[in-house]
C-alpha positions in Angstrom: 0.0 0.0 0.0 1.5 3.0 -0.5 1.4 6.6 1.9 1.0 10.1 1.2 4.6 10.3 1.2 4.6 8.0 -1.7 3.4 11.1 -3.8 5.9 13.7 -2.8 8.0 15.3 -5.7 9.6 12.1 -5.8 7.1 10.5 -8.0 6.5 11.2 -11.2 3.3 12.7 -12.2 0.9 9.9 -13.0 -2.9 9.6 -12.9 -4.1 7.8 -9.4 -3.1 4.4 -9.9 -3.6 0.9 -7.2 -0.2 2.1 -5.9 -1.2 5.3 -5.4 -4.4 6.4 -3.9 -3.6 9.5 -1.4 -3.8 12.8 -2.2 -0.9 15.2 -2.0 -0.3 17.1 0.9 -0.4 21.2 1.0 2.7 21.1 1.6 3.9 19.2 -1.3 4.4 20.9 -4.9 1.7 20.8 -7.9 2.2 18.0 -10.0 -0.2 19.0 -12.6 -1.5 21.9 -14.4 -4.5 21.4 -16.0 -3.9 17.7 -16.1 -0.2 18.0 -17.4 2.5 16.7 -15.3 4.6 20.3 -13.6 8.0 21.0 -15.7 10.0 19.5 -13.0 8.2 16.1 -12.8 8.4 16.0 -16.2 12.0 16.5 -15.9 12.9 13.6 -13.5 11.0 11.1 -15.2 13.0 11.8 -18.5 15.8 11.8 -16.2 14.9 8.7 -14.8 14.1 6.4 -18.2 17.3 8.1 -19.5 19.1 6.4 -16.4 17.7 3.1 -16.8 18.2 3.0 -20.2 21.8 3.9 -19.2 22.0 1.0 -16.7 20.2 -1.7 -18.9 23.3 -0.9 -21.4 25.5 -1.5 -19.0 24.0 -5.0 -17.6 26.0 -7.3 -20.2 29.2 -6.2 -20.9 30.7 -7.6 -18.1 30.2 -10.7 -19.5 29.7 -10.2 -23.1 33.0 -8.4 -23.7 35.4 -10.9 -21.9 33.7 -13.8 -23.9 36.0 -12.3 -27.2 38.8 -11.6 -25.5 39.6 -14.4 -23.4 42.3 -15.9 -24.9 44.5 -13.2 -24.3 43.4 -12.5 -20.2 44.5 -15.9 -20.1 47.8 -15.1 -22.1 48.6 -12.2 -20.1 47.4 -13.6 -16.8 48.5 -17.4 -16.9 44.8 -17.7 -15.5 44.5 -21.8 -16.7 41.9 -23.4 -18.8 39.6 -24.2 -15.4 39.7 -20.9 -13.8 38.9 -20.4 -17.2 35.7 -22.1 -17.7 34.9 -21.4 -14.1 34.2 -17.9 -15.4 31.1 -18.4 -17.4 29.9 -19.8 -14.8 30.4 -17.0 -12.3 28.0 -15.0 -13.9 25.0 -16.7 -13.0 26.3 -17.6 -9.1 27.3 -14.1 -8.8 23.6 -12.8 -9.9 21.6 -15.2 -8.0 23.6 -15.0 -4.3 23.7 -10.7 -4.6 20.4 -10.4 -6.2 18.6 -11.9 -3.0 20.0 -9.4 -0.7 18.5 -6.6 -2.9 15.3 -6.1 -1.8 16.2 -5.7 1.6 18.6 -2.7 0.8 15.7 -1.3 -1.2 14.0 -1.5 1.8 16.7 0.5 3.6 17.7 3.5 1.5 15.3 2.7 -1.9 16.1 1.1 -4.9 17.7 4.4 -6.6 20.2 4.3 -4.5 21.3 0.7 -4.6 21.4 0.8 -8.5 23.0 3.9 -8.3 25.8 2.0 -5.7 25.4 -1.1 -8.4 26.8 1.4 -11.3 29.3 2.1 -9.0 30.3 -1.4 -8.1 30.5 -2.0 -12.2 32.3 1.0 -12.8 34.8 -0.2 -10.0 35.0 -3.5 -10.6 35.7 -2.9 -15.0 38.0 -0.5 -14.6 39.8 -2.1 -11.8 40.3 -5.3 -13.3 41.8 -4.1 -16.6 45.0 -3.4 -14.4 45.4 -6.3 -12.4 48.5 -9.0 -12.9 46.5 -11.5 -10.9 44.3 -13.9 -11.9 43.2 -14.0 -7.9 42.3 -9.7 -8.5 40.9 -10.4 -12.0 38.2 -12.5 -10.9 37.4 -10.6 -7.3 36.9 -7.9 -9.1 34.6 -9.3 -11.8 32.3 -10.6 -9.1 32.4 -7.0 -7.8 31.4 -6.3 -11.4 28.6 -9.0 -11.4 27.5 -7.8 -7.9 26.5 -4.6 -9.4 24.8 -6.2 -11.9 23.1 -8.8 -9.4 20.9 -5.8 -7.5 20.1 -3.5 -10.5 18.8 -6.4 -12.2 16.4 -6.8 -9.6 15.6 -3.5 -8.6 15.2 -2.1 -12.3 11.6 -3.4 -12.6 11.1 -2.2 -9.0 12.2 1.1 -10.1 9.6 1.0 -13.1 6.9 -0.2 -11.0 7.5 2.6 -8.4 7.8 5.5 -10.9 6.1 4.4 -14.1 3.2 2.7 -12.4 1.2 3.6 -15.8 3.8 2.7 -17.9 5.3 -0.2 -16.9 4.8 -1.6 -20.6 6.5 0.9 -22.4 8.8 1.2 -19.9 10.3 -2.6 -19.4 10.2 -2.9 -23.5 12.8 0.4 -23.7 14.7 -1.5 -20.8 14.6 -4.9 -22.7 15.2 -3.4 -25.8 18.8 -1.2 -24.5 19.6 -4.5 -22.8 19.7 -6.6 -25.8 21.6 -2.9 -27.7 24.3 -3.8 -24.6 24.7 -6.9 -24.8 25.2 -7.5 -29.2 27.6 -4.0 -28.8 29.9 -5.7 -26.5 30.3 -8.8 -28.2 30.8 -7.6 -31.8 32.5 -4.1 -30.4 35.1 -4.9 -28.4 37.6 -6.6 -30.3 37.5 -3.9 -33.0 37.8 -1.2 -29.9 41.1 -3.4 -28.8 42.4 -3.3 -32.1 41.6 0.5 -32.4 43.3 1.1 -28.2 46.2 -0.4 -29.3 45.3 -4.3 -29.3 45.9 -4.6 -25.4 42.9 -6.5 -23.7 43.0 -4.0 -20.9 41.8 -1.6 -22.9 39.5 -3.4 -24.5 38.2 -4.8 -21.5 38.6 -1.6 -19.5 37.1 1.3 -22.2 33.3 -0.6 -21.1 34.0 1.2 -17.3 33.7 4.6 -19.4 30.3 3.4 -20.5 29.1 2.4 -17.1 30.7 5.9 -15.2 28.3 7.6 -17.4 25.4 5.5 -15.9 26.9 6.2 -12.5 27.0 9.7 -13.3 23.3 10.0 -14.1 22.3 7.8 -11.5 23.9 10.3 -9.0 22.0 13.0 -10.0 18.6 10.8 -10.4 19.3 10.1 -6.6 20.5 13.5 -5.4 17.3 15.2 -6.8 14.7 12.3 -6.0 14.3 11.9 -2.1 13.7 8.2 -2.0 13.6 8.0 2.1 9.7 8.3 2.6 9.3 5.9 0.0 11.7 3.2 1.2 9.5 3.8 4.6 6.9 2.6 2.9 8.3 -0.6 1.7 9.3 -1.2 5.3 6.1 -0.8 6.7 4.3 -2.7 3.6 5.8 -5.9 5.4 7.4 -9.1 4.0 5.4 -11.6 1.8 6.0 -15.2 2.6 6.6 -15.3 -0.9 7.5 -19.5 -1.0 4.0 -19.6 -0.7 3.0 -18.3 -3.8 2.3 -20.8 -6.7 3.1 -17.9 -9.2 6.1 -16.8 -7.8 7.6 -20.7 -8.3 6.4 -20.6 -11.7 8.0 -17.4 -12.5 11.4 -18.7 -11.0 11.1 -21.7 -12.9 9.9 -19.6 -16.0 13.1 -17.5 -15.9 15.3 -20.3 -14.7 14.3 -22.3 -18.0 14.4 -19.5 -20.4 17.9 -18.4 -19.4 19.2 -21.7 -19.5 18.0 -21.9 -23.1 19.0 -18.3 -24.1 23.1 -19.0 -22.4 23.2 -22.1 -24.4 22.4 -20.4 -27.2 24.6 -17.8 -26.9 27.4 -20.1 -25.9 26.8 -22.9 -28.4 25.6 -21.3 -31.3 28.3 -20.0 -33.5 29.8 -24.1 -33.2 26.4 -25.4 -33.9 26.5 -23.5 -37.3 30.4 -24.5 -37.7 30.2 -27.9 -37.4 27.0 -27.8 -40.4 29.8 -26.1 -42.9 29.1 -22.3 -42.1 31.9 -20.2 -41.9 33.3 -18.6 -38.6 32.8 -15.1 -40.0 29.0 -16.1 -41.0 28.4 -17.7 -38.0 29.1 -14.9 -35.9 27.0 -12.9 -38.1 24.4 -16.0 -37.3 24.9 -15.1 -33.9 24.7 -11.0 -34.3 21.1 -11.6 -35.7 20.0 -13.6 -33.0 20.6 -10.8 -31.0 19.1 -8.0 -33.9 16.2 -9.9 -33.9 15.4 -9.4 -30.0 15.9 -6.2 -29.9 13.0 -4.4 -31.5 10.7 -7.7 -30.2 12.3 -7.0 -26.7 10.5 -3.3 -26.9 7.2 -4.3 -28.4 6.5 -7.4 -26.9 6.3 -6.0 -22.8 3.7 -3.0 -24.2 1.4 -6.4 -25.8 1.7 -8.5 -23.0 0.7 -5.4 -20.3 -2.3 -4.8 -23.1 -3.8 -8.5 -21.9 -5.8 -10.1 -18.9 -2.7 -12.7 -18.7 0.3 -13.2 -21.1 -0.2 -17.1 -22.1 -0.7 -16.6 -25.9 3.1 -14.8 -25.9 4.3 -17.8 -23.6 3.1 -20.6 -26.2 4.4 -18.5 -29.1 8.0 -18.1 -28.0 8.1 -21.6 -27.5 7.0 -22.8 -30.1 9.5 -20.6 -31.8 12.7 -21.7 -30.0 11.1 -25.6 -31.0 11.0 -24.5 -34.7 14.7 -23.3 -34.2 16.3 -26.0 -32.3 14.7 -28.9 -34.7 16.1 -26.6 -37.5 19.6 -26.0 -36.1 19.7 -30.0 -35.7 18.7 -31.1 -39.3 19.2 -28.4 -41.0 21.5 -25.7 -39.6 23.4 -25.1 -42.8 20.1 -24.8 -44.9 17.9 -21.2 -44.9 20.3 -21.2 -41.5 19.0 -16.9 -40.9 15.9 -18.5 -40.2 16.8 -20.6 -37.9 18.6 -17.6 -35.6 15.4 -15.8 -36.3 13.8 -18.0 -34.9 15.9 -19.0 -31.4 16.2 -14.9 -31.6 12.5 -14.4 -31.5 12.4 -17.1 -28.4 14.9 -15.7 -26.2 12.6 -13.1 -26.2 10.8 -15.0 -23.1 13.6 -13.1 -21.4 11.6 -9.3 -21.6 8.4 -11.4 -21.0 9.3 -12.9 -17.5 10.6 -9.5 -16.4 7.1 -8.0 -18.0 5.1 -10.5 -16.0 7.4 -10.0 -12.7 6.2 -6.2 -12.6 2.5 -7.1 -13.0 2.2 -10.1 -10.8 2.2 -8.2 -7.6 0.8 -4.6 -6.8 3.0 -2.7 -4.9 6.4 -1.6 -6.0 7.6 -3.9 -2.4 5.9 -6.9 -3.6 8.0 -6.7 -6.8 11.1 -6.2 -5.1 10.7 -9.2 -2.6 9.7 -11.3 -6.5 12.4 -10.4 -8.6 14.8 -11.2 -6.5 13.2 -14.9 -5.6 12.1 -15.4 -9.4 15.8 -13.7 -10.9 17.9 -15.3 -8.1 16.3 -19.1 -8.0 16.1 -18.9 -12.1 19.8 -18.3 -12.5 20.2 -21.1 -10.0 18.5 -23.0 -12.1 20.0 -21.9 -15.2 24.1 -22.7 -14.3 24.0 -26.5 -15.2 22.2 -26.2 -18.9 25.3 -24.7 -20.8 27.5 -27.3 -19.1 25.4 -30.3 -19.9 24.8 -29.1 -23.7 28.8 -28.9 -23.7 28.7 -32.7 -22.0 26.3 -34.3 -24.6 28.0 -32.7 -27.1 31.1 -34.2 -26.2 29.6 -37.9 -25.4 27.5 -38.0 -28.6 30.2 -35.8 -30.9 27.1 -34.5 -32.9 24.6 -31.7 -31.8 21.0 -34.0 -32.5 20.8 -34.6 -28.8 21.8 -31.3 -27.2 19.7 -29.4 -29.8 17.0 -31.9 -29.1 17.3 -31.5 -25.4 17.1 -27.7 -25.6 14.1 -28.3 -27.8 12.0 -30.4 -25.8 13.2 -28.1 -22.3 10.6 -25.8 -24.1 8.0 -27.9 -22.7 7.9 -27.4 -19.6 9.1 -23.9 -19.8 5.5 -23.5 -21.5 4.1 -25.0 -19.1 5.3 -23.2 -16.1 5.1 -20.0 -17.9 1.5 -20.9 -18.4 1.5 -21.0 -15.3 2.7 -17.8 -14.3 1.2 -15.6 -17.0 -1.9 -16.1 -15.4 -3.6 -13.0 -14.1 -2.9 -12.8 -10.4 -1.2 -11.1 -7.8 1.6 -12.3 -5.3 0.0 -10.7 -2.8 -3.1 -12.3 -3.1 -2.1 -16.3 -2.7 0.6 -15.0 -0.2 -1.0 -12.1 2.0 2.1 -9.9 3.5 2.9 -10.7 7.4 1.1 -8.1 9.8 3.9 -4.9 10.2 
């Protein structure tokens, strides 16, 4: 529930929503003039979605431009081939242990504030690590990185649910849509960016801090001029769902577990999938770049469709259906009409902007989202650190790619039917009422 001090200047100006049902005080500020939102509202919410935007860009590069460049960390660190591999694994550990203990710094000094400390920690942990001679440092300060990451992934939709209440469709899809932009720019940037630095890895690696200062910059400001204290008093006092009760919350941790494990394995697999069927390394990174083209403008206009419905089971069946189509193409046909096959798998990692869609309209207060990204992001990346390893393991026992690409084909199944599941319209709140404050 929120307070009257839920709609100081802090807000932006919206039309009474659920979240928001108290009238401002006398002693706050007008926040509309003949039904327009006052100049300065109007200011911080452009300020605000220019900061998330800003963030979102900045939630992949961590990982997607060491991917190119890890040969030569290894080179120039000695780091060995299990550290290594122990590294694309870090990712997911490293967002599903920090991402838990998000909502309750929300609940201490409000969500701006820890993303703006999470651009911060990625900033640090970027810059820092492009100087190190240890392999020790390197990866320390890659978790610090990953940390960063961990919170403002959960708190981002929090953020949009607090401060876009009518909006959230529009809002997730631009968040979705720069996330994908970050991610595709890292990995087809940064090896042309070393090469134009001077073809040292630690530049390479390092010029992505510039990127996320700029987010920490804006972030700053976004916190300096928001007072976020009344509102993180509200959270407190809105209680603490027991959310392990909720049959929606375990189907959206499963639902987001399942899709990243297929989207990782696809990311990690793909360009050899399309190697090994007589496609060239050049056009199978290109393969690969159009998987990630493809999501983009889908990642935008898919969250404004789904907010548009009761429930958001026809988009669930559709994206899996897809991925099927693309993983039974990959298998028997991968060198054949092989675009349409990333378009395909592009088009179903898309499941990704969904589950983060359906975490901001499956509970009602901007609290109750907190407490189910967190369980729904942390638990699904959980869930998601084995798939890439066992694709790599059937691969190897079975020396073709019928059985992994089957096994990511038939995961679908159940990811439909959990996301079924989930897409249903219901609140958190409502199969798991919050403990009395």
């Amino acid at each position: 529930m929120s307070t009257a001090a839920d709609a100081t200047s802090t807000e932006p100006a919206a039309l009474p929503t659920p979240l928001d049902r108290s009238a401002p005080s006398a002693a706050e500020p007008a926040v509309r003039d003949a039904g327009r939102p006052a100049p300065r509202a109007r200011y911080l919410s452009w300020l605000l979605a220019a900061a998330i935007v800003a963030a979102a860009l900045n939630l992949r590069p961590v990982v997607t431009s060491l991917g190119p460049l890890l040969d030569q960390v290894r080179s120039g660190l000695g780091m060995s081939a299990t550290v290594a591999g122990l590294l694309t694994a870090v990712p997911s550990l490293c967002f599903a242990v920090f991402g838990m203990a998000a909502p309750a710094l929300a609940r201490r000094v409000g969500p701006i504030a820890v993303v703006a400390a999470g651009m911060g920690a990625i900033t640090l942990g970027l810059l820092a690590r492009s100087f190190t001679g240890s392999t020790g440092v390197f990866l320390l300060l890659t978790a610090v990185a990953l940390a960063g990451v961990a919170v403002s992934n959960v708190l981002l939709p929090v953020v949009i649910k607090r401060y876009f209440p009518d909006r959230v469709g529009p809002m997730i899809g631009l968040y979705s849509m720069a996330l994908s932009v970050g991610t595709s720019a890292a990995a087809a940037a940064t090896v042309p960016l070393t090469g134009a630095l001077g073809g040292s890895w630690r530049m390479g690696l390092g010029v992505w801090g510039l990127l996320a200062a700029a987010a920490l910059v804006l972030w700053l400001v976004t916190a300096v001029l928001r007072r976020e204290r009344s509102a993180a008093g509200a959270d407190r006092r809105a209680g603490r769902l027991p959310i392990t009760r909720s049959r929606t919350a375990w189907a959206l941790a499963a639902f987001f577990g399942l899709q990243s494990t297929s989207a990782y394995a696809a990311m990690g697999w793909l360009p050899k999938i399309y190697q090994d069927a007589g496609v060239s390394e050049g056009a199978s990174g290109v393969l690969l770049a159009l998987v990630m083209v493809v999501s983009v403008p889908a990642s935008f206009v898919l969250p404004n469709l789904a907010v548009r419905r009761g429930d958001q089971r026809i988009f669930v069946v559709v994206l899996a259906l897809c991925g099927i189509a693309g993983y039974i193409g990959l298998a028997f046909a991968a060198g054949t009409v092989s675009w349409l096959w990333a378009c395909l798998v592009g088009l179903s990692m898309c499941a990704f902007p969904l589950a983060l869609t359906m975490i901001g309209l499956r509970a009602r207060t901007p609290g109750g989202v907190s407490q189910l990204s967190a369980f729904a992001q942390s638990l699904g990346y959980l869930i998601s650190i084995p798939g890439p390893i066992l694709i790599g393991s059937l691969y190897g026992w079975t020396g073709g790619w019928y059985l992994p690409l089957g096994f990511l084909a038939v995961l679908l199944v159940p990811q439909m039917a959990v996301g079924l599941r989930a897409a249903r319209a219901r609140h958190i709140e409502d199969e798991a009422p919050p403990a009395a404050a």
